[in-house]
C-alpha positions as CSV (number, residue, x, y, z in Angstrom):
1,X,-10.5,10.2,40.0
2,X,-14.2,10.4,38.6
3,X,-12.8,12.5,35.5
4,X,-10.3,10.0,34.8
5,X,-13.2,7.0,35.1
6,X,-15.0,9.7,32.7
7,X,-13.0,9.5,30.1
8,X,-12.0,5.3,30.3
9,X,-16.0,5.2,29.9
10,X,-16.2,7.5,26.9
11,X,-12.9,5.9,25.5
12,X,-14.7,2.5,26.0
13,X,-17.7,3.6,24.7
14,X,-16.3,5.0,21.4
15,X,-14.4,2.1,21.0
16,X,-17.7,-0.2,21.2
17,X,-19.2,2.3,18.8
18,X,-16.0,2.3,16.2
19,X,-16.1,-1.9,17.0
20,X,-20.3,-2.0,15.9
21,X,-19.9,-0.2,13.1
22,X,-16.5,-2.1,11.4
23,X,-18.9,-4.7,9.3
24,X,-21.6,-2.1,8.5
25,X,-18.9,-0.2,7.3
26,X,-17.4,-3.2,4.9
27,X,-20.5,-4.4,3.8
28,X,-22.0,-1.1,2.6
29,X,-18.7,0.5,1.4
30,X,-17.4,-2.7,-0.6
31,X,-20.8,-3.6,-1.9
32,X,-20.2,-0.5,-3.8
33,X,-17.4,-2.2,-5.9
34,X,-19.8,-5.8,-7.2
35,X,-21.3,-5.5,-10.9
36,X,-24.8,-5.2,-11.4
37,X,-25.3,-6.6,-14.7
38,X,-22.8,-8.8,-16.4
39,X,-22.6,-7.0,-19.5
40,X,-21.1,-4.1,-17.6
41,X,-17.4,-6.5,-16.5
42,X,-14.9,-5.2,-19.0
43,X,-13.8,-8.0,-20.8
44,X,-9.9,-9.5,-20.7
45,X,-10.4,-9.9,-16.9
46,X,-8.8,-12.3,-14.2
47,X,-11.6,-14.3,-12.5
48,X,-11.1,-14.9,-8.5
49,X,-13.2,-18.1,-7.8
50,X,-12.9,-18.7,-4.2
51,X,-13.7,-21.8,-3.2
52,X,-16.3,-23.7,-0.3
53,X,-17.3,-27.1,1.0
54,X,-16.4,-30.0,-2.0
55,X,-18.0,-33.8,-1.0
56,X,-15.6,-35.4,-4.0
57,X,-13.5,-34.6,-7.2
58,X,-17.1,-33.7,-8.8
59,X,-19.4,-32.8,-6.2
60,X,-19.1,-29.1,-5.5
61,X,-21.6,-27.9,-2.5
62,X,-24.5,-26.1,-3.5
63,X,-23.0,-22.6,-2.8
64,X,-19.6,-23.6,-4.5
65,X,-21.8,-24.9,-7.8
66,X,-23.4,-21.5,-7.6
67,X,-20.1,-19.8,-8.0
68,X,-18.4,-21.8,-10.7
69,X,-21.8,-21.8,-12.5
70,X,-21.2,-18.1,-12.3
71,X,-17.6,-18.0,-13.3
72,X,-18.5,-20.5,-16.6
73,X,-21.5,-17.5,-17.3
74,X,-18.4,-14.9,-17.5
75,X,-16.4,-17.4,-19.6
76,X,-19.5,-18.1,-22.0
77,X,-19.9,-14.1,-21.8
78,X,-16.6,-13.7,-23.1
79,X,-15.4,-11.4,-20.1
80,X,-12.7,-13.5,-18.6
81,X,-9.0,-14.5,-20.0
82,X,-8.1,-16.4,-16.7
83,X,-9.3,-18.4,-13.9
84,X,-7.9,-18.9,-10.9
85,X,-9.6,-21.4,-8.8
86,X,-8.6,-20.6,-4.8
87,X,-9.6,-22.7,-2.3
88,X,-8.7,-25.4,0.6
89,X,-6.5,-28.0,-1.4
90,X,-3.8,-28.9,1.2
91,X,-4.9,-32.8,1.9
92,X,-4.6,-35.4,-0.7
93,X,-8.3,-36.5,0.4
94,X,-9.8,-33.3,0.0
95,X,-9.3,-30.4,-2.4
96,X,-11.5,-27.8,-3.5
97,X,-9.7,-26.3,-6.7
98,X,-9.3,-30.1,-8.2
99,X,-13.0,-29.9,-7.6
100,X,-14.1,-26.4,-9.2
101,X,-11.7,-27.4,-12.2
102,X,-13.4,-30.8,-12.8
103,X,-16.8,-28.7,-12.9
104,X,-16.0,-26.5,-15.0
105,X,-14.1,-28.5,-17.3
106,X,-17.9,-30.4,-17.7
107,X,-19.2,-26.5,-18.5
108,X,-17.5,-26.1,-21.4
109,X,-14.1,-24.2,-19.9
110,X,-11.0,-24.9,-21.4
111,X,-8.6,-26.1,-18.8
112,X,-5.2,-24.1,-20.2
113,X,-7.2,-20.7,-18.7
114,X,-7.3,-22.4,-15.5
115,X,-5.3,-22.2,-12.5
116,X,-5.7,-24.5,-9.2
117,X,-4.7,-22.2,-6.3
118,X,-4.8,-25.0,-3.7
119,X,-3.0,-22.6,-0.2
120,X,-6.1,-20.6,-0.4
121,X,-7.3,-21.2,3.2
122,X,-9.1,-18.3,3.7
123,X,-10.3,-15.5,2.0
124,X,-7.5,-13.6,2.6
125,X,-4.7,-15.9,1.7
126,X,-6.7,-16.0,-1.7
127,X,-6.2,-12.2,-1.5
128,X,-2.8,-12.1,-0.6
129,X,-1.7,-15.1,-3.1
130,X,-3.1,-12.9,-6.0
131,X,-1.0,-10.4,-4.9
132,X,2.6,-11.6,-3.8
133,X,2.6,-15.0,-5.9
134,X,0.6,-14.3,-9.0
135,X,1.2,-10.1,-9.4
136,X,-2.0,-9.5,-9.9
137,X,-3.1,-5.7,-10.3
138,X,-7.0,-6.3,-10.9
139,X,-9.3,-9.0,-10.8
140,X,-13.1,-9.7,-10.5
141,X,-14.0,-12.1,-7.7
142,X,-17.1,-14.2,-7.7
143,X,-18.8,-15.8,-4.4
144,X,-22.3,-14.9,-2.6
145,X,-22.9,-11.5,-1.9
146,X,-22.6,-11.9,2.3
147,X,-19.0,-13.0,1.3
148,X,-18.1,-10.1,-1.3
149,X,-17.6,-7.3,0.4
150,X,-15.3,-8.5,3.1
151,X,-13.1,-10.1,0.2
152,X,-13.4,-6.9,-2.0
153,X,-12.0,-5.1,1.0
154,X,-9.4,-7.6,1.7
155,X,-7.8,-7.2,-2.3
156,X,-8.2,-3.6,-2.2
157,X,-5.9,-3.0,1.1
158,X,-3.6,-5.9,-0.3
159,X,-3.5,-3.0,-3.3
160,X,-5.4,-5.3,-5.9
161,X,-8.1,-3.4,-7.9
162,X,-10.8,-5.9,-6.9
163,X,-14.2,-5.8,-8.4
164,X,-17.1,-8.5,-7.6
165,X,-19.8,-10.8,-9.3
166,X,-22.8,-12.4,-7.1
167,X,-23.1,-16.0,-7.3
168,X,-26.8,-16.5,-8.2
169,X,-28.9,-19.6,-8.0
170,X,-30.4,-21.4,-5.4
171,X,-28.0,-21.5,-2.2
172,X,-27.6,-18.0,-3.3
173,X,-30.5,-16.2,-2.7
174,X,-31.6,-18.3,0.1
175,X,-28.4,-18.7,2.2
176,X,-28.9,-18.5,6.1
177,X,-28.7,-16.4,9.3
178,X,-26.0,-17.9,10.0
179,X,-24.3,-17.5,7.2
180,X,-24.5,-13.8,7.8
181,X,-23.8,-14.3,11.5
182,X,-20.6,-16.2,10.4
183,X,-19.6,-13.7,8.3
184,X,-19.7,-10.9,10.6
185,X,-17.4,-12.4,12.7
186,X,-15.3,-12.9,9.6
187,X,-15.0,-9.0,8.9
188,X,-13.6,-8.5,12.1
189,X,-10.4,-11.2,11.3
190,X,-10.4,-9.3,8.3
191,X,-9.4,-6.0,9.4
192,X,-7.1,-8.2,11.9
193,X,-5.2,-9.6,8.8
194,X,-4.6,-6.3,6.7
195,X,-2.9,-4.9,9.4
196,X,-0.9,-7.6,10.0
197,X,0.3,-10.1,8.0
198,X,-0.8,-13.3,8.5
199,X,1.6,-16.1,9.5
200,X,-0.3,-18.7,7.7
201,X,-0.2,-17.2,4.4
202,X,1.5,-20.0,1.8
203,X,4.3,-18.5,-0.8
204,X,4.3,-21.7,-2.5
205,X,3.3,-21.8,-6.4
């Protein structure tokens, strides 16, 4: 009896240990993947923008502004061909792609390079969209760097070839505890969701 109790508490144990280490393990491996400097994103690319909080049809939260103001830099840096604006758009009272397009229509981005993704929930309905409803083989995704990693590692077991950008400004390099908090809760759905595929996910265009 006390070598079988032995070995539930070393099982447990290990599983605690392999359970601790899951988001150390995302964040450090994925971060790998983000671009440094701009000038180093090939150009031609497929932009991911994934969307946050919108308070109107042009009022984009502070960390969604940072991203979009990011994703007009790539455009103005001639590195992107498309855009694909992903976010929360089910309601007709509140949608976040209608939002990031009406922004960056006012940055100078023509809107024929844009597409509205309005089922992306969640990260990794984004992910799993760019896959199985727009065949997507590579992209670049921008959003802050807390939230890159886990979404890098969400394309990359979808089999996208995902790369990343950091949202800069502001928001961005002053976000919260608690959006790091959040987010490692987050990582933990995330390995949840690869291996299983998520009921929620939208197939609609």
């Amino acid at each position: 009896m006390n070598r079988i109790l032995k070995i539930v508490m070393i099982l447990t144990i290990c599983i605690f240990i392999l359970f601790l280490l899951i988001p150390v393990f995302i964040y450090y491996r994925y971060r790998t993947y983000v671009y440094k400097d701009i000038s180093s994103v090939p150009e031609g690319e497929t932009l991911i923008v994934f969307g946050a909080a919108a308070y109107g049809p042009d009022a984009p939260s502070a960390p969604l502004k940072d991203r979009l103001d990011m994703a007009a830099q790539l455009y103005t840096e001639r590195k992107v061909k498309k855009i694909i604006l992903s976010g929360d758009g089910s309601s007709d009272y509140y949608n976040e792609p209608l939002t990031m397009f009406n922004t960056l229509i006012k940055l100078g981005i023509p809107e024929d390079i844009m597409i509205q993704d309005k089922y992306g929930l969640r990260t990794y309905d984004t992910c799993y969209r760019a896959k199985n409803i727009y065949k997507l083989e590579r992209v670049v995704l921008v959003s802050q760097g807390y939230h890159l990693p886990r979404a890098i590692f969400s394309c990359h077991f979808l089999g996208i070839d995902a790369s990343g950008v950091y949202a800069v400004g502001d928001f961005s390099s002053d976000y919260s505890r608690w959006n790091i908090i959040r987010e490692i809760g987050a990582m933990y759905n995330a390995v949840l969701d690869v291996l299983i595929i998520h009921p929620s996910v939208n197939e609609t265009e």
